[in-house]
N, CA, C and O of each residue as an XYZ file, in Angstrom:
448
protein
N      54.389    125.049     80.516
C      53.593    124.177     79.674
C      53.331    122.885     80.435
O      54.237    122.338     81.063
N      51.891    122.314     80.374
C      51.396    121.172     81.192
C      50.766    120.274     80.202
O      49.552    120.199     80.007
N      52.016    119.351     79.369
C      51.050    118.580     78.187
C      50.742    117.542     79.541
O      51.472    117.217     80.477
N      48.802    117.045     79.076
C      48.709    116.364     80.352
C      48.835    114.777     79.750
O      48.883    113.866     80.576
N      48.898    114.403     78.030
C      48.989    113.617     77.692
C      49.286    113.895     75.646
O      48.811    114.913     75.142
N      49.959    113.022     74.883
C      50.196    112.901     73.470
C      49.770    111.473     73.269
O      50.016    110.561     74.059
N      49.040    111.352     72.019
C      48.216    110.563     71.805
C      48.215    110.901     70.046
O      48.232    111.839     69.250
N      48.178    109.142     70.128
C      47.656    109.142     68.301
C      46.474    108.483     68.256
O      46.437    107.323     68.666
N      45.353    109.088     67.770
C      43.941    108.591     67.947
C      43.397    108.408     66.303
O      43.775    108.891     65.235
N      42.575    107.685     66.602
C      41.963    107.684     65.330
C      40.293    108.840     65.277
O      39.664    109.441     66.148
N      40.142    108.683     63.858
C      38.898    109.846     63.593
C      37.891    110.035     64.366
O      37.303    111.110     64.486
N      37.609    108.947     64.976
C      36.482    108.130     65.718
C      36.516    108.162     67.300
O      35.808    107.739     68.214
N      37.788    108.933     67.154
C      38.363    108.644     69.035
C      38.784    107.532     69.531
O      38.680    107.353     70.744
N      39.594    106.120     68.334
C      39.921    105.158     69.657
C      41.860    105.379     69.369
O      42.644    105.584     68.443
N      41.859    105.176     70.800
C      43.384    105.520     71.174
C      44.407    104.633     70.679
O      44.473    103.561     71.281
N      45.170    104.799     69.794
C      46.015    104.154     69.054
C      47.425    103.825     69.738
O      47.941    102.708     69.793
N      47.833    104.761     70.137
C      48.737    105.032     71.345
C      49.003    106.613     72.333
O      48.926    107.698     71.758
N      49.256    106.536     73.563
C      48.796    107.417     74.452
C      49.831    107.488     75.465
O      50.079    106.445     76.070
N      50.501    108.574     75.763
C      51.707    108.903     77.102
C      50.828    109.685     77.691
O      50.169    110.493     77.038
N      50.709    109.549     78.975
C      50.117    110.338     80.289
C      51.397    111.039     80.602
O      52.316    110.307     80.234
N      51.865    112.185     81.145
C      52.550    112.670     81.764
C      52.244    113.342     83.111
O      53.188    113.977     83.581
N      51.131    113.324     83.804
C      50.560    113.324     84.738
C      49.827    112.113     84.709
O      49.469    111.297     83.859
N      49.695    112.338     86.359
C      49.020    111.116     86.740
C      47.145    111.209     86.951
O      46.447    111.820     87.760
N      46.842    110.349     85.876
C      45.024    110.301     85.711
C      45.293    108.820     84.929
O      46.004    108.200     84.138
N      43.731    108.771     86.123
C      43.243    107.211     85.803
C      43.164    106.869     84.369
O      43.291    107.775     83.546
N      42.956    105.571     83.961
C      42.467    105.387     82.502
C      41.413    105.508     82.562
O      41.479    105.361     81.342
N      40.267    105.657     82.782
C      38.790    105.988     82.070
C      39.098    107.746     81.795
O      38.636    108.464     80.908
N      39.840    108.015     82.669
C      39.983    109.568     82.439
C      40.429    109.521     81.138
O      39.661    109.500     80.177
N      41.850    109.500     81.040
C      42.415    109.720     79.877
C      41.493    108.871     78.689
O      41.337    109.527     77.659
N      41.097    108.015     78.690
C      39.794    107.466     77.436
C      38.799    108.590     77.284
O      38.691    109.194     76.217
N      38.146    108.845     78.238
C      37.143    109.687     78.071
C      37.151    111.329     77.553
O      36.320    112.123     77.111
N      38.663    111.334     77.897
C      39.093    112.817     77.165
C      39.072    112.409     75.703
O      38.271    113.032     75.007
N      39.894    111.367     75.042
C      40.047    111.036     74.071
C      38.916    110.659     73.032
O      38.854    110.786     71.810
N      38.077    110.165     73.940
C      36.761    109.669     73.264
C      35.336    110.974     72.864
O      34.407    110.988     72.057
N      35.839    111.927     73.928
C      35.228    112.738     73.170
C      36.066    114.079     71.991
O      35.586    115.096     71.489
N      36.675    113.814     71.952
C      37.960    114.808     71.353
C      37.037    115.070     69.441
O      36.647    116.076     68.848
N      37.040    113.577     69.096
C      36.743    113.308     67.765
C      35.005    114.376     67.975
O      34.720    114.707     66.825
N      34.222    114.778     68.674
C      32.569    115.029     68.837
C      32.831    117.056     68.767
O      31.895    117.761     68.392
N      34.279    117.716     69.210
C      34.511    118.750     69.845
C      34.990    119.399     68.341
O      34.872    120.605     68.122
N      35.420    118.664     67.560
C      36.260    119.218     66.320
C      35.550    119.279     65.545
O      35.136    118.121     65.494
N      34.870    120.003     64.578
C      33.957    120.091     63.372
C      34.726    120.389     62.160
O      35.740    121.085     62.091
N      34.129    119.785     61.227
C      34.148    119.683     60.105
C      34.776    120.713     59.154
O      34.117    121.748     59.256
N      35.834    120.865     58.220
C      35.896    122.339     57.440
C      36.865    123.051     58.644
O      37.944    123.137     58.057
N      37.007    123.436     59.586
C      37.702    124.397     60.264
C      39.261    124.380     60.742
O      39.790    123.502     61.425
N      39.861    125.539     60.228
C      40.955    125.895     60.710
C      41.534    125.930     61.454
O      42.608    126.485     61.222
N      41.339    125.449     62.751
C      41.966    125.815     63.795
C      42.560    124.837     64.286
O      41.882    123.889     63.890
N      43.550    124.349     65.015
C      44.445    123.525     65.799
C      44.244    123.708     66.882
O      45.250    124.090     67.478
N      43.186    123.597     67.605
C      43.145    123.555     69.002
C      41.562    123.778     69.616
O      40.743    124.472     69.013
N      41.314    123.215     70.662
C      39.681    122.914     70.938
C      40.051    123.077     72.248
O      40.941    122.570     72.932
N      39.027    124.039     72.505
C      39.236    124.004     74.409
C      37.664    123.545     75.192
O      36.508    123.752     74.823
N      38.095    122.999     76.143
C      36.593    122.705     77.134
C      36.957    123.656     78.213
O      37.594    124.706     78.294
N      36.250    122.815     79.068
C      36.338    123.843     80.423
C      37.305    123.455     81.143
O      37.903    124.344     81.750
N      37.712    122.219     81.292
C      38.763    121.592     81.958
C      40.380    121.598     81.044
O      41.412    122.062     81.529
N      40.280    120.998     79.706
C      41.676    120.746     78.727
C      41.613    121.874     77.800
O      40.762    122.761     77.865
N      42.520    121.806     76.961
C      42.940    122.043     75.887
C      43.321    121.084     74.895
O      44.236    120.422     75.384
N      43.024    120.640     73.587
C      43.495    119.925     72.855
C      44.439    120.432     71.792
O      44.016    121.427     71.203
N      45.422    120.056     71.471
C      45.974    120.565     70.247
C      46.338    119.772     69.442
O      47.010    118.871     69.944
N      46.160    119.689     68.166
C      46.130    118.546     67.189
C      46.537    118.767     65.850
O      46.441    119.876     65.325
N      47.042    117.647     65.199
C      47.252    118.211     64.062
C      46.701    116.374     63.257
O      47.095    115.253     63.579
N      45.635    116.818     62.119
C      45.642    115.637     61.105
C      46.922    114.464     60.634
O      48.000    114.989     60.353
N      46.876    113.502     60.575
C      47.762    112.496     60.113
C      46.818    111.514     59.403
O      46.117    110.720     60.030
N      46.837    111.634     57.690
C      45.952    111.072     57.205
C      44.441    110.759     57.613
O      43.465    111.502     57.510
N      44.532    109.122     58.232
C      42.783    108.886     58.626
C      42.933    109.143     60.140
O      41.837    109.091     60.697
N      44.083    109.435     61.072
C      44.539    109.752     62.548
C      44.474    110.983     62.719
O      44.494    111.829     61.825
N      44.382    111.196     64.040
C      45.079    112.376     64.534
C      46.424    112.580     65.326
O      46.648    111.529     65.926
N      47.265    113.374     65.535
C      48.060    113.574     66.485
C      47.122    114.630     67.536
O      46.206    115.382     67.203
N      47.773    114.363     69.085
C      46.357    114.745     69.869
C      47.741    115.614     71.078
O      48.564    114.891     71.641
N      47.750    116.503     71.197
C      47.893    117.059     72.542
C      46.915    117.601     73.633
O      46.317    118.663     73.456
N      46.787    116.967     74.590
C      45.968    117.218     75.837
C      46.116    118.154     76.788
O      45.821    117.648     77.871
N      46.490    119.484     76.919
C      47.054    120.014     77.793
C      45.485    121.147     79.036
O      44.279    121.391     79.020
N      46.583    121.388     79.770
C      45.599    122.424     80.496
C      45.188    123.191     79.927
O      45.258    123.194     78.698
N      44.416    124.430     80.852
C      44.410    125.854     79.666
C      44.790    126.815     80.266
O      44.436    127.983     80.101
N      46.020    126.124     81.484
C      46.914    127.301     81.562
C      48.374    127.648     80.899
O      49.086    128.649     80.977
N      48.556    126.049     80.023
C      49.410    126.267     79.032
C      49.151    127.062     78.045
O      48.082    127.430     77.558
N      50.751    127.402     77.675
C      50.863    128.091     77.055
C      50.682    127.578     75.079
O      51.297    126.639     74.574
N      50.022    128.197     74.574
C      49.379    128.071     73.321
C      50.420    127.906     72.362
O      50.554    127.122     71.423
N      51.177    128.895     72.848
C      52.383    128.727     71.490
C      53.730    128.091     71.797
O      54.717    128.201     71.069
N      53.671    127.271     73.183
C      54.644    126.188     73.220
C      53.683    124.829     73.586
O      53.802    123.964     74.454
N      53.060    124.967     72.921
C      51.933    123.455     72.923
C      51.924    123.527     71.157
O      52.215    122.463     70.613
N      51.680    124.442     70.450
C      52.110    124.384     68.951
C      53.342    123.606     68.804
O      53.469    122.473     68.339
N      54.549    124.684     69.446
C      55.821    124.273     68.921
C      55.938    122.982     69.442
O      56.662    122.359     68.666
N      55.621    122.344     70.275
C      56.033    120.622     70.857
C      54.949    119.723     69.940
O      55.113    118.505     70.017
N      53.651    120.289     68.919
C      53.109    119.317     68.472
C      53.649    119.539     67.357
O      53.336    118.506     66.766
N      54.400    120.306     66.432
C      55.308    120.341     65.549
C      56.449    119.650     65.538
O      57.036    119.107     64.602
N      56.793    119.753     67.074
C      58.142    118.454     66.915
C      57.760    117.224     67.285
O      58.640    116.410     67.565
N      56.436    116.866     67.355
C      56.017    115.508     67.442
C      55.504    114.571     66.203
O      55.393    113.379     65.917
N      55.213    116.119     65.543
C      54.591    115.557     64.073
C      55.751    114.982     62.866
O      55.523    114.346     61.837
N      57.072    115.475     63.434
C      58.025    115.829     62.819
C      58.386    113.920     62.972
O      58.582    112.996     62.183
N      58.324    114.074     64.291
C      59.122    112.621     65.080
C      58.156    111.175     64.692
O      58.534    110.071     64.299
N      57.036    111.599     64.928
C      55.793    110.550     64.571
C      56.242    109.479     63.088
O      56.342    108.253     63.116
N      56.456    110.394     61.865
C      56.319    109.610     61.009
C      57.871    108.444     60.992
O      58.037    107.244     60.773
N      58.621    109.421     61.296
C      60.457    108.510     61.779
C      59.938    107.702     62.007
O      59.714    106.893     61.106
N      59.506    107.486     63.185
C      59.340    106.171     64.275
C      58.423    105.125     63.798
O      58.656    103.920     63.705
N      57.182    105.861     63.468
C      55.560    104.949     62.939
C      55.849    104.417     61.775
O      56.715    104.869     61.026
N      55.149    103.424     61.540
C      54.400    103.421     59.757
C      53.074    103.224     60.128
O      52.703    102.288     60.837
N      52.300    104.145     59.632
C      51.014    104.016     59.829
C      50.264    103.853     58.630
O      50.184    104.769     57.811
N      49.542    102.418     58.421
C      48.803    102.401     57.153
C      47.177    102.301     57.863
O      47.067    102.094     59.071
N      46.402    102.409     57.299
C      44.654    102.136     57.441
C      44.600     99.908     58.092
O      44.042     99.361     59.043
N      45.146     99.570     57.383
C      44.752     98.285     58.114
C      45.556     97.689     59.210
O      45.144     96.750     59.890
N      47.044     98.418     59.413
C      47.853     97.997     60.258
C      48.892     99.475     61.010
O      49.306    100.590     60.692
N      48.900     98.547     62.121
C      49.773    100.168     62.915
C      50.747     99.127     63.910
O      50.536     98.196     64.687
N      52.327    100.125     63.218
C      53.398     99.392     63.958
C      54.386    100.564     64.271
O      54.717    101.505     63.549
N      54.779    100.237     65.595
C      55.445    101.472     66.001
C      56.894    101.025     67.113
O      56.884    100.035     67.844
N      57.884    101.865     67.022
C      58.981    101.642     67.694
C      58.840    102.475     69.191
O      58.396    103.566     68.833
N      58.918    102.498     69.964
C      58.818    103.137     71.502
C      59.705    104.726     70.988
O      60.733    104.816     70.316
N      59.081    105.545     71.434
C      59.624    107.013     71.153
C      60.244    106.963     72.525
O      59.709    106.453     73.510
N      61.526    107.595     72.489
C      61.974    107.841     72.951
C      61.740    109.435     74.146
O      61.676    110.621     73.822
N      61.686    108.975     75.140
C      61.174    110.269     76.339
C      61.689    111.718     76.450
O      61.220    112.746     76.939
N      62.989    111.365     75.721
C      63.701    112.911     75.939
C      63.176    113.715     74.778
O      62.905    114.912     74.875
N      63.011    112.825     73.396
C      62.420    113.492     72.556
C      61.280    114.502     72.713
O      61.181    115.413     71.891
N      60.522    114.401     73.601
C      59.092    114.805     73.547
C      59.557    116.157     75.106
O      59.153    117.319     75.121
N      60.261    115.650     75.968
C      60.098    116.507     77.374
C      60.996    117.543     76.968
O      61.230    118.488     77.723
């Protein structure tokens, strides 16, 4: 599994907070993010959006998203199970309301 980044974004695509775990510039990692919100449509089931280059895997958090970035030679069903234990960990740590966002540093082992 190659998460290439976890990210809490908003609906709109702006990056709320963002871990790179490989190394890519920031316009990169923005520009993945910024189009993420354009790739996901409306009504549909699915947890995961692929391009030609990433994989996204995501799961809703109210007006946010939780965002996994991975290759697409990861593996599908341990990119599920790590955004399940992120979703799990997210709310512990966050309080996330619509006009304000405050967060404690997650801890690294949690996530690797």
């Amino acid at each position: 599994m190659v998460v290439l980044a976890a990210s809490i974004i908003t609906k709109t695509g702006k990056p709320l907070m963002s871990r790179q775990y490989v190394t890519m510039s920031r316009i990169r990692i923005e520009g993945l993010l910024a189009a993420f919100p354009k790739l996901v449509g409306s009504g549909k089931q699915h947890t995961y959006v692929e391009t030609e280059n990433v994989r996204y895997v995501y799961q809703p958090l109210e007006s946010l998203f939780l965002l996994l970035v991975t290759n697409k030679q990861s593996n599908i069903l341990e990119d599920l199970d790590t955004l399940r234990l992120l979703s799990k960990l997210v709310p512990e740590y966050c309080q996330v309301t619509l006009n304000t966002y405050e967060h404690q540093p997650l801890d690294e082992e949690m996530i690797q």
